[in-house]
RODO-2510 file (C-alpha; in nm, 4 decimals, decimal comma):
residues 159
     n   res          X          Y          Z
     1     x     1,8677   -13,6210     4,4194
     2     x     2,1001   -13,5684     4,0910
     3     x     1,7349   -13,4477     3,9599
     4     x     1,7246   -13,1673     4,2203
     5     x     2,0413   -13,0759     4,2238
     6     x     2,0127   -12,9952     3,8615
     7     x     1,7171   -12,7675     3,8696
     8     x     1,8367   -12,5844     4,1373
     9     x     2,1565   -12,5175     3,9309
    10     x     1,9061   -12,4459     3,6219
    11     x     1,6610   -12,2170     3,8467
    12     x     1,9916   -12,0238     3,9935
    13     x     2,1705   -11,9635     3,6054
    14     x     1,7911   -11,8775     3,5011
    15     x     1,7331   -11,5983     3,7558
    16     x     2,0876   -11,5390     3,8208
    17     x     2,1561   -11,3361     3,5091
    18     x     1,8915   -11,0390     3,5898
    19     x     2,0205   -10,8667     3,8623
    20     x     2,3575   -10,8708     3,6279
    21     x     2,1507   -10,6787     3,3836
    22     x     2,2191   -10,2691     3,3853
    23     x     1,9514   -10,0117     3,2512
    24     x     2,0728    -9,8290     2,9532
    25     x     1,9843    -9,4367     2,9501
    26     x     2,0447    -9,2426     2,6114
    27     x     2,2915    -8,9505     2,6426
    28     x     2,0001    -8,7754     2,5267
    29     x     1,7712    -8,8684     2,7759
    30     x     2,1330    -8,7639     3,0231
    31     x     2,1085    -8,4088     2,8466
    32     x     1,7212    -8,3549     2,8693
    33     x     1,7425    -8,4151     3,2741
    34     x     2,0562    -8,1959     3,3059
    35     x     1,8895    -7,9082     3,0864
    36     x     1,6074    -7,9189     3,3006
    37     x     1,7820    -7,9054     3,5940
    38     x     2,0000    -7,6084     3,5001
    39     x     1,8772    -7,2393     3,6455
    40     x     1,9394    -7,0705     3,3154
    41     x     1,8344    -6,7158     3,5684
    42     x     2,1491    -6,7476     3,7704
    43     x     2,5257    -6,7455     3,7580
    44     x     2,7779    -6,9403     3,9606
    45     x     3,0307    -6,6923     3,9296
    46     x     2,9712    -6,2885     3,8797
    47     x     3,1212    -6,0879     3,6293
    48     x     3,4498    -5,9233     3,8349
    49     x     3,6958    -5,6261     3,7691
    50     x     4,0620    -5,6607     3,9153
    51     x     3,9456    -5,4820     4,2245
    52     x     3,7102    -5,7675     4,2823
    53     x     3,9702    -6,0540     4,2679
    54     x     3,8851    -6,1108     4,6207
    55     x     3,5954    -6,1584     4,6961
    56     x     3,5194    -6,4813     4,7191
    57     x     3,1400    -6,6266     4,7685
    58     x     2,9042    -6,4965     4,5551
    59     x     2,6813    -6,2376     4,7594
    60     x     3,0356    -6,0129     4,7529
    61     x     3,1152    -6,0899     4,4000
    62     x     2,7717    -5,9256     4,3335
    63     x     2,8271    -5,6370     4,5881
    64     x     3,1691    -5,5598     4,4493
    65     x     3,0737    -5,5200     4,1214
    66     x     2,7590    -5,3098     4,1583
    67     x     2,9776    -5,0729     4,3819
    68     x     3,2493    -5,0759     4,1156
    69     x     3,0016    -4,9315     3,8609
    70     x     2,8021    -4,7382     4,0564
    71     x     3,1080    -4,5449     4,2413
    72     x     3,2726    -4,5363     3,8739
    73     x     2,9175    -4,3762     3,7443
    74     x     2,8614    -4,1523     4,0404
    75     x     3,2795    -4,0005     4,0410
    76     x     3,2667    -3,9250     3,6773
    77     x     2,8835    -3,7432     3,6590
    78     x     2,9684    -3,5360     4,0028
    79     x     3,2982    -3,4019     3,8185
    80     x     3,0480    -3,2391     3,5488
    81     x     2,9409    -2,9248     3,6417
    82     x     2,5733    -2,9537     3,5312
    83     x     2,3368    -2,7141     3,6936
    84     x     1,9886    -2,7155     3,6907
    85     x     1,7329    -2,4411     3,6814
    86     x     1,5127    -2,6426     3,8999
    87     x     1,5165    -2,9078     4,1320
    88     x     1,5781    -3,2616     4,0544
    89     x     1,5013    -3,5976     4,1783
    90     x     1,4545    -3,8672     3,9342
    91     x     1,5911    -4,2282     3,8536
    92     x     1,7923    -4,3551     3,5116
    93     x     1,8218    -4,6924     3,4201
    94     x     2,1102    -4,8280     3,2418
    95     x     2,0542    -5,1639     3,0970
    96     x     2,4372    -5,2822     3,0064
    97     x     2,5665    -5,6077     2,8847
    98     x     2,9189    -5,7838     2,9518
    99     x     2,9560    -6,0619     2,6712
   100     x     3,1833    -6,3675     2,7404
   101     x     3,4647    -6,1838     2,6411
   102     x     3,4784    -5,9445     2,9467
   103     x     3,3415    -5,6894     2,7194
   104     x     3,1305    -5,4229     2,8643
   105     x     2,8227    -5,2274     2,6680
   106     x     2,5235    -5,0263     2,6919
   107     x     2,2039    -5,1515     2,5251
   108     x     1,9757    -4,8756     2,6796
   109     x     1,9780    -4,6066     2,8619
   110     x     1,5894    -4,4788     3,0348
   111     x     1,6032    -4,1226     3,1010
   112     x     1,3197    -3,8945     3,1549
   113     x     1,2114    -3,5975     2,8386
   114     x     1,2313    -3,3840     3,1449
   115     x     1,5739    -3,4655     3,2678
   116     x     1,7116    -3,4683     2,9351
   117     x     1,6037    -3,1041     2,8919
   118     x     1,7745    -3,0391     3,1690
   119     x     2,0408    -3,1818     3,1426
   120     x     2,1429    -3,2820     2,7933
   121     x     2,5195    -3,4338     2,7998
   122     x     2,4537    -3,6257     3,0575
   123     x     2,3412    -3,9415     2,8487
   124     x     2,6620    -3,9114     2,6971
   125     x     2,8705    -3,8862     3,0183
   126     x     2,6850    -4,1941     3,1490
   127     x     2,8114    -4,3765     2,7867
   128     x     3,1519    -4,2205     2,8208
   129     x     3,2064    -4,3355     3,1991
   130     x     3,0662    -4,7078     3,1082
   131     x     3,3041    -4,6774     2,8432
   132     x     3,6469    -4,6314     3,0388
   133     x     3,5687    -4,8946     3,2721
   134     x     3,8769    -5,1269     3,2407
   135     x     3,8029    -5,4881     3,0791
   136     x     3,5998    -5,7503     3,3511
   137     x     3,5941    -6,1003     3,3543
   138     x     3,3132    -6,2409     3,2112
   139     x     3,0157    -6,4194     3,4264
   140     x     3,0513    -6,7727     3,4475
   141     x     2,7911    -7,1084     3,4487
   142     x     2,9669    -7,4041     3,5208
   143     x     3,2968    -7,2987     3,4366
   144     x     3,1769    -7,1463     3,1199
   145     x     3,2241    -6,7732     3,0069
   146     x     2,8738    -6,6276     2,9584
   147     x     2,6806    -6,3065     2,8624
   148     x     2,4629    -6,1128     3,1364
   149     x     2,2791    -5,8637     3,1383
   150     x     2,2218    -5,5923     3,3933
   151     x     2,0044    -5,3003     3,4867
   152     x     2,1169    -5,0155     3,6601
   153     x     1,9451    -4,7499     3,8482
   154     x     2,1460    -4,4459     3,8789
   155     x     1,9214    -4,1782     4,0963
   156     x     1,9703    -3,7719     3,9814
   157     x     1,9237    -3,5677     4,2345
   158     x     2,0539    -3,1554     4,2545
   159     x     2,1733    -3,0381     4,5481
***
Protein backbone atom coordinates (compact mmCIF):
# COMPACT_ATOMS: atom_id res chain seq x y z
CA UNK A 1 0.00 0.00 0.00
CA UNK A 2 2.98 2.45 1.26
CA UNK A 3 4.42 1.07 -2.28
CA UNK A 4 1.48 2.63 -4.18
CA UNK A 5 1.07 5.42 -2.47
CA UNK A 6 4.56 6.37 -3.33
CA UNK A 7 4.42 6.02 -7.04
CA UNK A 8 1.44 7.74 -7.32
CA UNK A 9 3.12 10.69 -5.48
CA UNK A 10 6.29 10.00 -7.90
CA UNK A 11 3.96 9.67 -11.18
CA UNK A 12 1.98 13.06 -10.01
CA UNK A 13 5.59 15.30 -9.22
CA UNK A 14 6.82 13.53 -12.62
CA UNK A 15 3.98 14.77 -14.86
CA UNK A 16 2.97 17.48 -12.64
CA UNK A 17 5.72 19.89 -13.59
CA UNK A 18 4.75 20.14 -17.53
CA UNK A 19 1.72 21.84 -17.66
CA UNK A 20 3.76 24.43 -15.22
CA UNK A 21 6.09 24.81 -18.12
CA UNK A 22 5.48 28.24 -20.38
CA UNK A 23 6.68 28.51 -24.13
CA UNK A 24 9.28 31.11 -24.56
CA UNK A 25 8.86 33.36 -27.87
CA UNK A 26 11.90 35.69 -28.83
CA UNK A 27 11.00 39.42 -28.98
CA UNK A 28 12.16 38.91 -32.35
CA UNK A 29 10.01 36.32 -33.33
CA UNK A 30 7.13 39.12 -31.30
CA UNK A 31 8.42 41.80 -33.93
CA UNK A 32 8.44 39.56 -37.14
CA UNK A 33 4.51 38.64 -36.46
CA UNK A 34 3.64 42.29 -35.62
CA UNK A 35 5.57 43.59 -38.86
CA UNK A 36 3.70 41.29 -40.80
CA UNK A 37 0.64 42.11 -39.52
CA UNK A 38 0.99 45.87 -39.95
CA UNK A 39 -0.83 47.50 -43.31
CA UNK A 40 2.15 49.65 -44.09
CA UNK A 41 -0.73 51.12 -47.19
CA UNK A 42 -2.94 52.70 -44.60
CA UNK A 43 -3.13 55.26 -41.84
CA UNK A 44 -5.08 55.23 -38.61
CA UNK A 45 -5.32 58.78 -38.43
CA UNK A 46 -5.31 61.38 -41.62
CA UNK A 47 -3.23 64.23 -41.94
CA UNK A 48 -5.75 67.31 -40.58
CA UNK A 49 -5.69 71.22 -40.79
CA UNK A 50 -7.39 73.20 -37.82
CA UNK A 51 -10.59 73.24 -39.80
CA UNK A 52 -10.59 69.50 -39.58
CA UNK A 53 -10.28 69.19 -35.73
CA UNK A 54 -13.62 67.67 -35.87
CA UNK A 55 -14.06 65.26 -37.66
CA UNK A 56 -13.80 62.38 -36.03
CA UNK A 57 -13.78 58.70 -37.83
CA UNK A 58 -11.65 58.38 -40.51
CA UNK A 59 -13.83 58.45 -43.84
CA UNK A 60 -14.35 62.47 -42.75
CA UNK A 61 -10.83 62.99 -41.75
CA UNK A 62 -10.11 61.97 -45.41
CA UNK A 63 -13.05 64.05 -46.87
CA UNK A 64 -12.07 67.12 -44.92
CA UNK A 65 -8.80 67.27 -45.99
CA UNK A 66 -9.19 66.62 -49.71
CA UNK A 67 -11.89 69.46 -49.64
CA UNK A 68 -9.48 71.67 -47.70
CA UNK A 69 -6.95 71.45 -50.57
CA UNK A 70 -8.97 71.21 -53.29
CA UNK A 71 -11.31 74.38 -52.29
CA UNK A 72 -7.83 76.11 -51.25
CA UNK A 73 -6.47 75.08 -54.98
CA UNK A 74 -9.64 75.88 -56.82
CA UNK A 75 -10.19 79.78 -54.77
CA UNK A 76 -6.69 80.80 -55.48
CA UNK A 77 -6.43 79.57 -59.54
CA UNK A 78 -10.18 81.12 -60.21
CA UNK A 79 -8.81 84.59 -58.75
CA UNK A 80 -6.15 84.50 -61.77
CA UNK A 81 -7.40 85.92 -64.65
CA UNK A 82 -5.96 83.41 -67.20
CA UNK A 83 -7.69 83.31 -70.51
CA UNK A 84 -7.37 80.96 -73.06
CA UNK A 85 -7.43 81.25 -76.81
CA UNK A 86 -9.14 77.97 -77.00
CA UNK A 87 -11.09 75.72 -75.11
CA UNK A 88 -9.90 73.69 -72.29
CA UNK A 89 -10.62 70.55 -70.54
CA UNK A 90 -7.81 68.65 -69.14
CA UNK A 91 -6.65 67.08 -65.71
CA UNK A 92 -3.27 68.04 -63.48
CA UNK A 93 -1.94 65.93 -61.01
CA UNK A 94 -0.24 67.16 -58.02
CA UNK A 95 1.69 64.57 -56.20
CA UNK A 96 2.42 66.42 -52.61
CA UNK A 97 3.95 65.12 -49.49
CA UNK A 98 3.23 66.11 -45.69
CA UNK A 99 6.34 64.77 -43.61
CA UNK A 100 5.87 63.98 -39.86
CA UNK A 101 6.38 67.35 -39.05
CA UNK A 102 3.03 68.71 -40.48
CA UNK A 103 5.05 69.99 -43.28
CA UNK A 104 3.44 70.28 -46.59
CA UNK A 105 5.37 69.93 -50.24
CA UNK A 106 5.12 69.34 -53.80
CA UNK A 107 7.19 66.54 -55.35
CA UNK A 108 5.49 66.77 -58.85
CA UNK A 109 3.33 68.46 -60.60
CA UNK A 110 1.77 66.51 -64.27
CA UNK A 111 0.64 69.08 -66.56
CA UNK A 112 0.04 68.75 -70.17
CA UNK A 113 2.86 70.66 -73.07
CA UNK A 114 -0.47 71.87 -74.28
CA UNK A 115 -1.86 73.39 -71.17
CA UNK A 116 1.32 74.81 -70.24
CA UNK A 117 1.35 76.79 -73.51
CA UNK A 118 -1.61 77.98 -72.61
CA UNK A 119 -1.38 78.77 -69.69
CA UNK A 120 2.11 79.27 -68.36
CA UNK A 121 1.94 80.69 -64.56
CA UNK A 122 -0.29 78.46 -63.67
CA UNK A 123 2.28 75.74 -62.43
CA UNK A 124 3.47 78.34 -60.31
CA UNK A 125 0.09 79.43 -58.85
CA UNK A 126 -0.64 75.76 -58.10
CA UNK A 127 3.08 75.84 -56.04
CA UNK A 128 2.26 79.20 -54.58
CA UNK A 129 -1.37 78.16 -53.29
CA UNK A 130 0.13 74.66 -51.83
CA UNK A 131 2.52 76.88 -50.36
CA UNK A 132 0.24 79.22 -48.09
CA UNK A 133 -1.65 76.43 -46.82
CA UNK A 134 -1.29 76.86 -42.99
CA UNK A 135 0.85 73.99 -41.14
CA UNK A 136 -1.32 70.31 -40.78
CA UNK A 137 -0.88 67.73 -38.46
CA UNK A 138 0.95 65.05 -39.62
CA UNK A 139 -0.69 61.42 -40.54
CA UNK A 140 -0.46 59.07 -37.88
CA UNK A 141 0.18 54.89 -37.53
CA UNK A 142 -0.28 53.82 -34.21
CA UNK A 143 0.14 56.93 -32.52
CA UNK A 144 3.16 57.71 -34.52
CA UNK A 145 3.75 60.91 -36.73
CA UNK A 146 4.32 59.68 -40.31
CA UNK A 147 5.00 60.86 -43.93
CA UNK A 148 2.22 60.38 -46.76
CA UNK A 149 2.02 60.95 -49.80
CA UNK A 150 -0.81 62.14 -51.98
CA UNK A 151 -1.94 62.65 -55.53
CA UNK A 152 -4.12 65.20 -56.58
CA UNK A 153 -6.19 65.68 -59.58
CA UNK A 154 -7.07 69.19 -60.15
CA UNK A 155 -9.38 69.29 -63.55
CA UNK A 156 -8.83 72.74 -65.97
CA UNK A 157 -11.56 73.51 -67.62
CA UNK A 158 -12.41 77.35 -69.45
CA UNK A 159 -15.57 78.55 -69.27
Amino acid sequence: MIYRFFLAIFLLTATSCQFFETEKISSETILEDEMEAINWKDIDQYPTFPSCDSALDKPEQKECFITTISTHLYQDISQKDMIAVREVYDTIKVRFEIGSSGRLSILEIEIDSLLEKEFPDLEMVIMKSIDSLQPVAPAYKRGIPVRTQFTLPVIVQTN
